[in-house]
N, C-alpha and C positions, 0 to 999 in steps of 0.2 A: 402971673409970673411963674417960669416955670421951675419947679427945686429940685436939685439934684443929692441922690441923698450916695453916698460915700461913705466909706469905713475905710479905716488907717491901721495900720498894724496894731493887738494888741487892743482893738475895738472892738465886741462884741457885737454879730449883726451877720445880716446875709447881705453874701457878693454877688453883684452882679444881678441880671433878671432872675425873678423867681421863677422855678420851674411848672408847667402847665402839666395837667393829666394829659397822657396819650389815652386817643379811643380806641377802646379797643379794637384790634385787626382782627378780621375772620380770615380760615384757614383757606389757601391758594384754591385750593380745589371747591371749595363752598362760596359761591356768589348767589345769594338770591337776587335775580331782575326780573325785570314782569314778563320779558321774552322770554325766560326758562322756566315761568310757573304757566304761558300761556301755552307752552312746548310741552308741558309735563301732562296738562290736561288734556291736550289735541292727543298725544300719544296713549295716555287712560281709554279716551274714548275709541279709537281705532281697536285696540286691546280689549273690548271689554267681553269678548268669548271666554278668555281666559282667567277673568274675575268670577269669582262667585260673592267678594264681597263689597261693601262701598268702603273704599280707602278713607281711611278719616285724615284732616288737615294736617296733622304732622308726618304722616304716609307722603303727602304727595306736597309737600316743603322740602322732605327727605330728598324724594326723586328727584324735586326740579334744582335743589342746592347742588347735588353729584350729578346732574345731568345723567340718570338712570331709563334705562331704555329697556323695551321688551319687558313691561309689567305683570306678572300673574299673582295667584292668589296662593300662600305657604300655609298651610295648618298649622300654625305651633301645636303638636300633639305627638309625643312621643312614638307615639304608637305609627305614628304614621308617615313624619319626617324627623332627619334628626336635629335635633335643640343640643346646646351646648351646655356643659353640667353648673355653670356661674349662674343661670337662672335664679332668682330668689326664690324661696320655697312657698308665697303665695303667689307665683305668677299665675295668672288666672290660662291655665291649660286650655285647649280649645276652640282659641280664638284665632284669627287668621291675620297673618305677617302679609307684607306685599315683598314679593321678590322680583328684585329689578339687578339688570346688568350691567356692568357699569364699565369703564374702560380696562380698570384693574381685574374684574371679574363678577362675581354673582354674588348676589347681598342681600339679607331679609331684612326689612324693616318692620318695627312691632308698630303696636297699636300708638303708642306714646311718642314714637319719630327715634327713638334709639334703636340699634341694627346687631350683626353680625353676618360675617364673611362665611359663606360654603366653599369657595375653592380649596380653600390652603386643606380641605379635607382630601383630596387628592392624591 
């Protein structure tokens, strides 16, 4: 039998259906599908004059999430392109960002899939 549970004014209790968690939404611009990580790789391998290094998997999750086009390879090294001064002060200097192009503009991705914008340098 089925029971229906109700509150009356002045009754302590919850109204109505309980509310469910929402999953969370990812941002308009970030879809990962398997067509945009199979795109991201075809597009690496076409590019790979321009590599000097192997993109590690959040490099090229980065790419295929923004749908990031024309891949090469960024120094993070002061000395040689510019880094923006919010770096942590053990960022391991060095090592090579992938910089890819993106609708809005030009973008480096580090080793760990976190990024920063070059155009607004402009």
């Amino acid at each position: 039998m089925l029971s229906k549970r109700t509150t009356g004014p002045g009754v302590p209790g919850p109204t109505g259906r309980p509310e469910r968690p929402v999953k969370w939404k990812e941002f308009p611009e970030w879809k990962m599908t398997r067509s945009r990580l199979v795109r991201a790789v075809i597009e690496l391998a076409r590019e790979h004059r321009r590599l000097t290094h192997v993109p590690t998997r959040a490099q090229v999750r980065a790419m295929a999430g923004f749908e990031g086009r024309a891949p090469s390879t960024y120094r993070l090294d002061p000395a040689v392109n510019w880094l923006p001064r919010c770096l942590p002060d053990d960022f391991p200097l060095g090592t090579s960002g992938l910089r890819i192009t993106l609708a809005d503009g030009d973008s480096v991705v580090l080793p760990n899939g976190c990024g920063f914008w070059l155009d607004w340098l402009d």
